[in-house]
FILUMVEX-227689 format. One record per atom (N, C-alpha, C): residue number from 1; residue in three letters; chain; atom name; x negated, y, z. Coordinates in steps of 0.2 Angstrom, whole numbers. Layout:
<pts>
  resi  resn  chain  name      u      v      w
   NUM   ALA      A    CA      X      Y      Z
...
</pts>
This chain:
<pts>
  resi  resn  chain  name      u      v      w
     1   UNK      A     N     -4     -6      0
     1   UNK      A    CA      0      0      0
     1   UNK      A     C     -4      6      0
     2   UNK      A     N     -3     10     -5
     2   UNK      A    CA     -6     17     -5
     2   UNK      A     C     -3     22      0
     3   UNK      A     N     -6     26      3
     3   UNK      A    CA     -3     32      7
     3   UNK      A     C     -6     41      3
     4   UNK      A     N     -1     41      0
     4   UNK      A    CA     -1     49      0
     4   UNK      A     C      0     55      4
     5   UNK      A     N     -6     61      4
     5   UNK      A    CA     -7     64      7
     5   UNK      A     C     -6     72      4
     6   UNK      A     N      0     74      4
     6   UNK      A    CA     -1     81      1
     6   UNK      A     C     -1     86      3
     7   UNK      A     N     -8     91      1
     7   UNK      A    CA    -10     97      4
     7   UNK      A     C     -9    104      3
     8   UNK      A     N     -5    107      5
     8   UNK      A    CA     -2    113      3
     8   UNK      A     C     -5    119      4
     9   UNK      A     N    -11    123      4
     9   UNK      A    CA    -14    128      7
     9   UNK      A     C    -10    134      6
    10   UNK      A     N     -8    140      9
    10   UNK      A    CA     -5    144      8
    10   UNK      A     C    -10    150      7
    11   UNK      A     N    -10    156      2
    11   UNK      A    CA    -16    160      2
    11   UNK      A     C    -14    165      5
    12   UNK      A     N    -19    168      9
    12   UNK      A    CA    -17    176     13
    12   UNK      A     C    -24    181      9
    13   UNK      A     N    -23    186     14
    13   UNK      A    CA    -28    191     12
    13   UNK      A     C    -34    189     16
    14   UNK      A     N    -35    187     20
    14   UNK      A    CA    -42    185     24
    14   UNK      A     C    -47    180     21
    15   UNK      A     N    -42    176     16
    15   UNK      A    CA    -47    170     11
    15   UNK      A     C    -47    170      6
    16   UNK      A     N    -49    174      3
    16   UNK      A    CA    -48    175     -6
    16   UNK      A     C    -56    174     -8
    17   UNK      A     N    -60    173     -3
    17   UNK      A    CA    -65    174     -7
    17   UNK      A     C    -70    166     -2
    18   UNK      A     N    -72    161     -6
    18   UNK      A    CA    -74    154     -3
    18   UNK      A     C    -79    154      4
    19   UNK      A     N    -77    150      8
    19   UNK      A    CA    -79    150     15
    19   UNK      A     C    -88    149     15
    20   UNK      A     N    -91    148     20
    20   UNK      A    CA    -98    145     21
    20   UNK      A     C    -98    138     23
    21   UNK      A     N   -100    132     23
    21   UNK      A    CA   -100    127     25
    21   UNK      A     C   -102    129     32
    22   UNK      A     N   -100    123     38
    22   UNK      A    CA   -102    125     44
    22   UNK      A     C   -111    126     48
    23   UNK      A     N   -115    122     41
    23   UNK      A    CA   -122    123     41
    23   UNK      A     C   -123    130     40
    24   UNK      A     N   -119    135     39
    24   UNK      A    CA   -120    140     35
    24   UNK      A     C   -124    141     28
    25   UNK      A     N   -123    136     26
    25   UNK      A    CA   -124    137     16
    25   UNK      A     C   -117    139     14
    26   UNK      A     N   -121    142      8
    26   UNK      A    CA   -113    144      4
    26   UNK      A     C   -117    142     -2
    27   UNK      A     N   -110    140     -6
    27   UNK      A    CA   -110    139    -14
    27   UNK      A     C   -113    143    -17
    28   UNK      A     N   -117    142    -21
    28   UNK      A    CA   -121    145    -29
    28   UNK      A     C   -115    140    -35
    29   UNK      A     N   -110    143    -37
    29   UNK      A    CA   -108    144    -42
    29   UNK      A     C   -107    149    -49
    30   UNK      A     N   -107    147    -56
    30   UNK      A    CA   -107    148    -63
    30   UNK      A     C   -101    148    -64
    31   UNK      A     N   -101    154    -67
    31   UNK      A    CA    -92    152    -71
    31   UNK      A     C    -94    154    -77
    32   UNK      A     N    -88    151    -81
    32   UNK      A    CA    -88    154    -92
    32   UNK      A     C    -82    158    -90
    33   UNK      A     N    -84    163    -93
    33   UNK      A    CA    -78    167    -94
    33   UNK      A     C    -75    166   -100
    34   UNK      A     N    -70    168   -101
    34   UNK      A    CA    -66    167   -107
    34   UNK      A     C    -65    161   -108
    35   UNK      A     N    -63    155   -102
    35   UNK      A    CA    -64    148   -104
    35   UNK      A     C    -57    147    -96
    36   UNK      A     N    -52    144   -101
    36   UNK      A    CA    -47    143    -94
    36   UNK      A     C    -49    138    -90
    37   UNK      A     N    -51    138    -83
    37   UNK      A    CA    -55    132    -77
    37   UNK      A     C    -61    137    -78
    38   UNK      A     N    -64    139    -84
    38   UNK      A    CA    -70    143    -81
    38   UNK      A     C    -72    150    -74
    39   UNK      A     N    -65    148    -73
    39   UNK      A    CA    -66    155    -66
    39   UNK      A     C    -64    152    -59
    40   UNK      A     N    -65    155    -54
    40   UNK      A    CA    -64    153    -49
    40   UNK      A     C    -57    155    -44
    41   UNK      A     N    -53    155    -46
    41   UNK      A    CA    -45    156    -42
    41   UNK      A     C    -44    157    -37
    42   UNK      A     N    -42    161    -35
    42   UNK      A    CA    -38    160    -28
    42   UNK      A     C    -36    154    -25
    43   UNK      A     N    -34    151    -29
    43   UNK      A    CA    -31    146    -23
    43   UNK      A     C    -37    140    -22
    44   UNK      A     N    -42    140    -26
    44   UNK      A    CA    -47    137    -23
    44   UNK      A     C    -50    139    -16
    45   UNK      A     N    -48    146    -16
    45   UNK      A    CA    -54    150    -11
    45   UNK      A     C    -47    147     -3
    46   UNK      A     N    -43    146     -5
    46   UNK      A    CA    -39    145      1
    46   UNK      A     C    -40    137      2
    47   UNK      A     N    -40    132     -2
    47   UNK      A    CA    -43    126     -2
    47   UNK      A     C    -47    125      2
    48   UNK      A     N    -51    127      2
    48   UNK      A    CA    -59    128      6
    48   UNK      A     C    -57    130     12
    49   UNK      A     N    -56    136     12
    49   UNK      A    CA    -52    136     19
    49   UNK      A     C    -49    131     23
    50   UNK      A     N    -47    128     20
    50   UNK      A    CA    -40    123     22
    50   UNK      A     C    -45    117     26
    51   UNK      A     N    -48    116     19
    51   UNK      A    CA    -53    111     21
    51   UNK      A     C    -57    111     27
    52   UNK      A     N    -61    117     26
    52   UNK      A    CA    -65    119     35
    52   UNK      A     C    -61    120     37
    53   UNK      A     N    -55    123     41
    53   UNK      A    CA    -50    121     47
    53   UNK      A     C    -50    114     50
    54   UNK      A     N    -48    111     44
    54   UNK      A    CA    -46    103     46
    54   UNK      A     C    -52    102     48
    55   UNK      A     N    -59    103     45
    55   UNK      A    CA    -65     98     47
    55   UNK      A     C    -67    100     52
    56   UNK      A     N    -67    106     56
    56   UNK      A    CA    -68    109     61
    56   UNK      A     C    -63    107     69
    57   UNK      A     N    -59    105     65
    57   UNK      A    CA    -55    104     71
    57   UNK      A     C    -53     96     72
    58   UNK      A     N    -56     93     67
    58   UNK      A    CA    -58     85     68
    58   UNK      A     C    -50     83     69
    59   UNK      A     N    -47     86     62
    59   UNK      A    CA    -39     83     64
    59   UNK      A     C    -41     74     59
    60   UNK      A     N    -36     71     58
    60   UNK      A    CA    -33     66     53
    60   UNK      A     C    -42     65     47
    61   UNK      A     N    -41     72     43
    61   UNK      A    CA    -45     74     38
    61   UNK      A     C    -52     70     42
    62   UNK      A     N    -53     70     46
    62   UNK      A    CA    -62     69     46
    62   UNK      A     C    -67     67     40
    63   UNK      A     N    -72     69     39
    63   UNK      A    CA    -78     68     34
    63   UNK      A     C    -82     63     36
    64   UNK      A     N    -83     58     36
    64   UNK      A    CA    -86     52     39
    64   UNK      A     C    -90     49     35
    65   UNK      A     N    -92     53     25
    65   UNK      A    CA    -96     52     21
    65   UNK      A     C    -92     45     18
    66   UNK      A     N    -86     42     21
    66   UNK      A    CA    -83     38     18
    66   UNK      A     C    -77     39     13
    67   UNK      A     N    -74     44     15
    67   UNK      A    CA    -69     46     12
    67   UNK      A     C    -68     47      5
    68   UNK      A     N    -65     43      0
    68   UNK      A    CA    -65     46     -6
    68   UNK      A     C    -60     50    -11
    69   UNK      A     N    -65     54    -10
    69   UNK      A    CA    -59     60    -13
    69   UNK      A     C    -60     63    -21
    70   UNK      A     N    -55     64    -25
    70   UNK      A    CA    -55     63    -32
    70   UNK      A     C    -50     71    -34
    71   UNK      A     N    -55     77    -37
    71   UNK      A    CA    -51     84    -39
    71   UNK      A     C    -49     84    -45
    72   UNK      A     N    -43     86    -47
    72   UNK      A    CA    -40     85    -52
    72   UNK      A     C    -41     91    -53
    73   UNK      A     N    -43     92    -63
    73   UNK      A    CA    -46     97    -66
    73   UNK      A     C    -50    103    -60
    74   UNK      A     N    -55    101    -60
    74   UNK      A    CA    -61    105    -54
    74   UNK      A     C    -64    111    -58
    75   UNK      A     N    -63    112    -64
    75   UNK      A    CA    -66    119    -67
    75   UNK      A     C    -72    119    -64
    76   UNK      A     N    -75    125    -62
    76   UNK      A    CA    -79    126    -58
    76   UNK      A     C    -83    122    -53
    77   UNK      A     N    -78    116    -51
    77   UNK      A    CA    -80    113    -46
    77   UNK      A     C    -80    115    -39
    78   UNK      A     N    -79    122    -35
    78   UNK      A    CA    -77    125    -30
    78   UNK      A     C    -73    121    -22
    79   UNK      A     N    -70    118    -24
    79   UNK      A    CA    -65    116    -22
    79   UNK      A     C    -70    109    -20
    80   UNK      A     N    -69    104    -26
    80   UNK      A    CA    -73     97    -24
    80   UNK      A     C    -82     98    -22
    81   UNK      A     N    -84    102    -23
    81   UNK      A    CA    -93    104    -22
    81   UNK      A     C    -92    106    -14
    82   UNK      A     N    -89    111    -11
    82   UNK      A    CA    -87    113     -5
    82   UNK      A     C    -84    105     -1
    83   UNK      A     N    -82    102     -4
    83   UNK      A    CA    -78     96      0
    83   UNK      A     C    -83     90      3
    84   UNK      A     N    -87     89     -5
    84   UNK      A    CA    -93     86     -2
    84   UNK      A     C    -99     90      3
    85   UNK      A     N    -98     96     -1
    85   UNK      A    CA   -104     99      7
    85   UNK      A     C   -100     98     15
    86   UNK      A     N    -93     94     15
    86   UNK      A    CA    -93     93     20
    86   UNK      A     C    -93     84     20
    87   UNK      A     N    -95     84     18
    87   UNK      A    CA    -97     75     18
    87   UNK      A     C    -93     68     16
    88   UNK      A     N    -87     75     12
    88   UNK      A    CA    -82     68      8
    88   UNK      A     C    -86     66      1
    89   UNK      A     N    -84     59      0
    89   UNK      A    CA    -88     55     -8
    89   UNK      A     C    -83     58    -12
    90   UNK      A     N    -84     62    -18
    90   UNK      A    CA    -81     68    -21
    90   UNK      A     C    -81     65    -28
    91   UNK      A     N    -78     64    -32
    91   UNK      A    CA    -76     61    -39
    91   UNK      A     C    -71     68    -44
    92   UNK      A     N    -77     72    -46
    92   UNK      A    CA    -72     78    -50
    92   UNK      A     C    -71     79    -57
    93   UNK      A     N    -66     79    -58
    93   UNK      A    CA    -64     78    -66
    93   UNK      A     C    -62     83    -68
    94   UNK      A     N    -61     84    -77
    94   UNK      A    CA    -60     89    -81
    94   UNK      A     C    -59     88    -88
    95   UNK      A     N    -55     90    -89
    95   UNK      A    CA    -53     90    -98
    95   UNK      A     C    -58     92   -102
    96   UNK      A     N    -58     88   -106
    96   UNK      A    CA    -61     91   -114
    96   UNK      A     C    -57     93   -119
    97   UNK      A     N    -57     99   -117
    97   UNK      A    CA    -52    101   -122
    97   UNK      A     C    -53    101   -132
    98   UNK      A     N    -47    100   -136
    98   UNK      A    CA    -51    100   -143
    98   UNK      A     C    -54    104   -146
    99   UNK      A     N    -58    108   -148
    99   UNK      A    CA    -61    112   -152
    99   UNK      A     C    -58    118   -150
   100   UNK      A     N    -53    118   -156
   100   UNK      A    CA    -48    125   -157
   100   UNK      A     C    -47    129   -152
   101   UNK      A     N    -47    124   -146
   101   UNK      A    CA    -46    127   -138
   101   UNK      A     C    -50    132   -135
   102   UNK      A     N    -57    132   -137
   102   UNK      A    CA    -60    135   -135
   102   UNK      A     C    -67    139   -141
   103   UNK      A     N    -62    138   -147
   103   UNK      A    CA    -62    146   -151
   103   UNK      A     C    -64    152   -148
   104   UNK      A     N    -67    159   -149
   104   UNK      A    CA    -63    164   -148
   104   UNK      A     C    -58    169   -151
   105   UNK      A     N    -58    165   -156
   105   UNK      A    CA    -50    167   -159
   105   UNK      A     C    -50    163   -166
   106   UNK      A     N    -41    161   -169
   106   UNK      A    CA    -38    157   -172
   106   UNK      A     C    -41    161   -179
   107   UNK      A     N    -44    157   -184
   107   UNK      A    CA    -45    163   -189
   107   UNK      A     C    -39    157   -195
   108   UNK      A     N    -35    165   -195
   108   UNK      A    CA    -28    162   -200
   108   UNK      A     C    -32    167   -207
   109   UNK      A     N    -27    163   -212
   109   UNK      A    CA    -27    167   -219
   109   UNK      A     C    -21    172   -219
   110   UNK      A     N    -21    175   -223
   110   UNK      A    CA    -14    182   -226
   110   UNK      A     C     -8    176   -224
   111   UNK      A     N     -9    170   -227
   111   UNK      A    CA     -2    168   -227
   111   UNK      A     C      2    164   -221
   112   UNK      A     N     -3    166   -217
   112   UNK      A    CA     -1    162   -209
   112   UNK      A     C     -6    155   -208
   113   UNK      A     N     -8    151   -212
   113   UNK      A    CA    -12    146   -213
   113   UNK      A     C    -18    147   -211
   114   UNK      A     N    -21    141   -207
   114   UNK      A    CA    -29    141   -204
   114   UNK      A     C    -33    142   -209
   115   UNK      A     N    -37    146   -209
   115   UNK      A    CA    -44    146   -212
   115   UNK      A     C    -49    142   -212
   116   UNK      A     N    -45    136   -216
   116   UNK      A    CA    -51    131   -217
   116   UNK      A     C    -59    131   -219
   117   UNK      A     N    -60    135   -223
   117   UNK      A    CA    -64    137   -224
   117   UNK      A     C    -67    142   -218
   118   UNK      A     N    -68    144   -215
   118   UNK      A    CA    -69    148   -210
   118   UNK      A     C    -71    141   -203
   119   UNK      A     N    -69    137   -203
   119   UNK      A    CA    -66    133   -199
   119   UNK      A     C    -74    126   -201
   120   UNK      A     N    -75    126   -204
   120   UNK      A    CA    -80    122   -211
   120   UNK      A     C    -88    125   -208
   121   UNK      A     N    -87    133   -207
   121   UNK      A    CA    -93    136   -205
   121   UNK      A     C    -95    137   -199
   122   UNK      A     N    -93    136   -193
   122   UNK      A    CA    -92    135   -186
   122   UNK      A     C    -95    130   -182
   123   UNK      A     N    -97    128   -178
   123   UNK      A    CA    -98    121   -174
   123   UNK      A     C    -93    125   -167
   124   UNK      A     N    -89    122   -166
   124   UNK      A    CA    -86    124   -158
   124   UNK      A     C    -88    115   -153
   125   UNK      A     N    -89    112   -157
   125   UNK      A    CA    -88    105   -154
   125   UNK      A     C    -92    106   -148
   126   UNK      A     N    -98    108   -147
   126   UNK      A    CA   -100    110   -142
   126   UNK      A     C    -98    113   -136
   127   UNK      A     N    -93    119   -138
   127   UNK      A    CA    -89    122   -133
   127   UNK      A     C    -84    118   -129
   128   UNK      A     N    -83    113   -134
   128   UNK      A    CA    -76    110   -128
   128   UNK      A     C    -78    102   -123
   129   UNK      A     N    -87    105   -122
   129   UNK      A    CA    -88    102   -118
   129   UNK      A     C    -90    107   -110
   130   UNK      A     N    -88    113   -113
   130   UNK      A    CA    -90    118   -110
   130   UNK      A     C    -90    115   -102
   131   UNK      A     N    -83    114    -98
   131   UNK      A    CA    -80    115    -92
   131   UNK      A     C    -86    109    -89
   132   UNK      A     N    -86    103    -93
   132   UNK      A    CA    -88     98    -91
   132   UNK      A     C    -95     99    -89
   133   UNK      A     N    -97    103    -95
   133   UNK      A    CA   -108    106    -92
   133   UNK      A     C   -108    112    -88
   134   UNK      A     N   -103    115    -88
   134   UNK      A    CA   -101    120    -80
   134   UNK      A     C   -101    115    -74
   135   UNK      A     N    -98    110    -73
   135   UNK      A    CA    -95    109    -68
   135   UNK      A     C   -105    103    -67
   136   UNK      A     N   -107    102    -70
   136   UNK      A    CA   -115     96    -69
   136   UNK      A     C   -120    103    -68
   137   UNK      A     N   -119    109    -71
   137   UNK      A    CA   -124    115    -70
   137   UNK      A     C   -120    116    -60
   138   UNK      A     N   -118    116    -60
   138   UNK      A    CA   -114    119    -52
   138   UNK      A     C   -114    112    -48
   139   UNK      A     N   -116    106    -49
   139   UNK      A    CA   -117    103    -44
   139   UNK      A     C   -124    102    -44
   140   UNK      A     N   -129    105    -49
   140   UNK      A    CA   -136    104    -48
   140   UNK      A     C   -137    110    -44
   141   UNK      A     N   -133    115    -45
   141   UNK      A    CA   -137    122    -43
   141   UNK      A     C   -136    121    -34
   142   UNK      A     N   -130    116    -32
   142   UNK      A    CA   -128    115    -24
   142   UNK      A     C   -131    109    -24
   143   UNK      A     N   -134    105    -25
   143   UNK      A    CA   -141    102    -22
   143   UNK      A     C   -141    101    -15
   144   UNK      A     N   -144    110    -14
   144   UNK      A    CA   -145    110     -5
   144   UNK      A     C   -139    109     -1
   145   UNK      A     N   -134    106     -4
   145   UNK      A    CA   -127    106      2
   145   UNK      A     C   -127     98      5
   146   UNK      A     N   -131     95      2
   146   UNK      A    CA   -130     86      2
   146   UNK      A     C   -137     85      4
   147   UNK      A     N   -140     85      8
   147   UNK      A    CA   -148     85     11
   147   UNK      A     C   -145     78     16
   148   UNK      A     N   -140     78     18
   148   UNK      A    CA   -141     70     21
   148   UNK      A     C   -137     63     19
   149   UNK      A     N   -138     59     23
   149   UNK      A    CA   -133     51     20
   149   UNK      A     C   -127     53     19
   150   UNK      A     N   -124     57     23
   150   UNK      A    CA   -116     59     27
   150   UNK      A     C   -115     63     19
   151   UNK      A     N   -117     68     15
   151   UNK      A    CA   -118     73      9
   151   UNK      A     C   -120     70      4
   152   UNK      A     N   -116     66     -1
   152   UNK      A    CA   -119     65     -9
   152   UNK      A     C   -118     70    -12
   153   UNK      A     N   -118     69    -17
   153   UNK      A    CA   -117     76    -24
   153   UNK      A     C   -112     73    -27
   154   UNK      A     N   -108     76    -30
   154   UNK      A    CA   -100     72    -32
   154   UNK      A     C   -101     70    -39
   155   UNK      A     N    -97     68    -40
   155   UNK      A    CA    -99     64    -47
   155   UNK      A     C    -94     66    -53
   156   UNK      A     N    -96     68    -59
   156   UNK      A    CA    -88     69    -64
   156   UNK      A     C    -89     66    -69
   157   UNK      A     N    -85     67    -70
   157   UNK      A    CA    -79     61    -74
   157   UNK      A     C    -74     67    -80
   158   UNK      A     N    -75     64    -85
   158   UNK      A    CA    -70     68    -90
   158   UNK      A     C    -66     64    -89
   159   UNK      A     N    -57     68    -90
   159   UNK      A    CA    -50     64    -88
   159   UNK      A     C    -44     70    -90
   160   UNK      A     N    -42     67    -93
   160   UNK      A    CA    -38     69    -96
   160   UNK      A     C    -30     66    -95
   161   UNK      A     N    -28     68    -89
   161   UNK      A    CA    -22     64    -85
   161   UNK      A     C    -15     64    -87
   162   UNK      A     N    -15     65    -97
   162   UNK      A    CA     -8     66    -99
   162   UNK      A     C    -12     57   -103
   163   UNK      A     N    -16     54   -103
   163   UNK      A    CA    -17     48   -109
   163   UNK      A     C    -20     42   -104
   164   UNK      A     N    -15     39   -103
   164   UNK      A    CA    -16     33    -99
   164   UNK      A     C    -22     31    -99
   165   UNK      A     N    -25     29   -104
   165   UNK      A    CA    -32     29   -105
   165   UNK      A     C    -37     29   -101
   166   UNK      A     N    -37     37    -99
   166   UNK      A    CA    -41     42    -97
   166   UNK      A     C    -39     39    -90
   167   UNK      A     N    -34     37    -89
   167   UNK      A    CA    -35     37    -82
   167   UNK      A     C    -37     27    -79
   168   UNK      A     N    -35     27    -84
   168   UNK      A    CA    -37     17    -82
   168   UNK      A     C    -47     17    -81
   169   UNK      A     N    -46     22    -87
   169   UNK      A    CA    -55     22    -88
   169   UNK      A     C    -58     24    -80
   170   UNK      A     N    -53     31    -79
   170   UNK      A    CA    -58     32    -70
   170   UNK      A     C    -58     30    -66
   171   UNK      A     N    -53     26    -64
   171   UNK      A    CA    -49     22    -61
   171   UNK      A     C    -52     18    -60
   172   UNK      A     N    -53     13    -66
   172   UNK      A    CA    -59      6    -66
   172   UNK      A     C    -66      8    -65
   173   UNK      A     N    -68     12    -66
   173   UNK      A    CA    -76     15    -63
   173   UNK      A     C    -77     15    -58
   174   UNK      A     N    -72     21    -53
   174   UNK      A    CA    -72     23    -48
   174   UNK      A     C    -69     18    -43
   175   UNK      A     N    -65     16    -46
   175   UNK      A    CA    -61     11    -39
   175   UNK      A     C    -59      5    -42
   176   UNK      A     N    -65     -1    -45
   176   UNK      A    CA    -66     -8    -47
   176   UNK      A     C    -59    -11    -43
   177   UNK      A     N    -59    -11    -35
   177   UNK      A    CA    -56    -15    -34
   177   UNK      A     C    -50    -13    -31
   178   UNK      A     N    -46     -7    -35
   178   UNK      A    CA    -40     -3    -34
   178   UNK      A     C    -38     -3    -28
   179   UNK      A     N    -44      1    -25
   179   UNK      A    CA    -42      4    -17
   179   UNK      A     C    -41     12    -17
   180   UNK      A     N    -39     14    -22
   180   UNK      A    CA    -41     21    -21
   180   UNK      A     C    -43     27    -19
   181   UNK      A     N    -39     32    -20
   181   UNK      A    CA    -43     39    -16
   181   UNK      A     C    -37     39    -10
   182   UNK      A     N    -43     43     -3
   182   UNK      A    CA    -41     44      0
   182   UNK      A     C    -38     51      0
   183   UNK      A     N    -39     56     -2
   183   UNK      A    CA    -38     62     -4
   183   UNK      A     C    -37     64    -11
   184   UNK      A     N    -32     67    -15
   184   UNK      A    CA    -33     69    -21
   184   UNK      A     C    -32     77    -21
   185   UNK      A     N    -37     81    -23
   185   UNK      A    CA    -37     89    -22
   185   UNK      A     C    -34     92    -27
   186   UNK      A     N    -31     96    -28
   186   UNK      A    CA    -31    100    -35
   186   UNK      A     C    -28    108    -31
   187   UNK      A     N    -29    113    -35
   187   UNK      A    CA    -29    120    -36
   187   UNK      A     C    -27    123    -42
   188   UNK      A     N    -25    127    -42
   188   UNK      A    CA    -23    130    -48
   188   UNK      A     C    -25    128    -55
   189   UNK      A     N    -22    119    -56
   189   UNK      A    CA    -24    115    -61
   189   UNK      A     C    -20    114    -67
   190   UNK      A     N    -11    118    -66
   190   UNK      A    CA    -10    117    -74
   190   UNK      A     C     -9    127    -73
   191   UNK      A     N     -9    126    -82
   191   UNK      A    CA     -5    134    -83
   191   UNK      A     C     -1    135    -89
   192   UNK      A     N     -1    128    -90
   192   UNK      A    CA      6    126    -96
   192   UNK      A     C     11    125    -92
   193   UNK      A     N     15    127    -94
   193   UNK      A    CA     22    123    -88
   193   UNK      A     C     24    116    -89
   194   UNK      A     N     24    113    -97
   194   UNK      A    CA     24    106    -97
   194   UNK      A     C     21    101    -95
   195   UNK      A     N     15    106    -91
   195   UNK      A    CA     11    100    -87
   195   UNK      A     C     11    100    -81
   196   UNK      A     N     16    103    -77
   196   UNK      A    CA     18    102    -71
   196   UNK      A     C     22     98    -69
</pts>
């Protein structure tokens, strides 16, 4: 039997901006601008919070370096890099978006039609790995948050949680013998409404 656990953090004006770990490090984080997940949100920055509260005060949540906890679309990473600096085994994921996605603009012809040609001359492929080499640049650059056994460095995973696929693949990697996550995190993760 799986037990779900859902966390609601509510944002104020006191936490808009990401806490310190209780070691006193704070996050080195990268963001892409112009890249939707490439910035850091509010409600990540209340996440964090939420998180240090609980670990602080040794409810339920404890960090025992055993716990595994899996971010759904982590952008930046914020949210699950902060998580492991408190000692949870962190599994963060992100979409690859297709190309087109991360264009900086749609080049049409007079008649409404893509410009193939235009499109021909381009390489975007690279771009729409973008979030995914933000989020491996922003777990190297936090390094020093994971200095002991209790602290790993989180691991990602591309996942794309509308194709079953994608999720049997992470599923089977991560959890071989379908014992799942103890935790599942997410933050300001759709902003299509279809994918709510």
């Amino acid at each position: 039997i799986t037990t779900c656990r859902w966390i609601f953090p509510f944002i104020n004006s006191s936490c808009m901006k990401l806490p310190s770990l209780p070691t006193g490090a704070a996050l080195k984080l990268s963001q892409k601008e112009n890249v939707l997940g490439g910035s850091i949100w509010p409600a990540a920055s209340a996440m964090c919070h939420f998180l240090l509260d609980h670990h602080r005060h040794s409810l339920p949540m404890a960090s025992t370096g055993t716990s595994k906890v899996i971010e759904l679309g982590s952008g930046t990473g914020a949210v699950g890099i902060f998580a492991a600096g408190l000692g949870f085994r962190v599994h963060l994921t992100e979409y690859k978006p297709p190309s087109a996605a991360v264009m900086p603009f749609v080049p049409y012809q007079s008649d409404g039609s893509l410009d193939l040609d235009f499109m021909g001359h381009e390489d975007f492929s690279s771009d729409s790995d973008c979030l995914l080499q933000l989020l491996a640049k922003n777990v190297e650059s936090n390094r020093h948050i994971f200095p002991s056994s209790l602290s790993q460095a989180p691991l990602i995973h591309e996942l794309n949680w509308t194709k079953v696929e994608h999720i049997e693949r992470v599923l089977g990697n991560v959890c071989p013998n379908l014992e799942g996550f103890d935790y599942v995190l997410a933050s300001d993760v759709t902003y299509f409404t279809n994918l709510h």
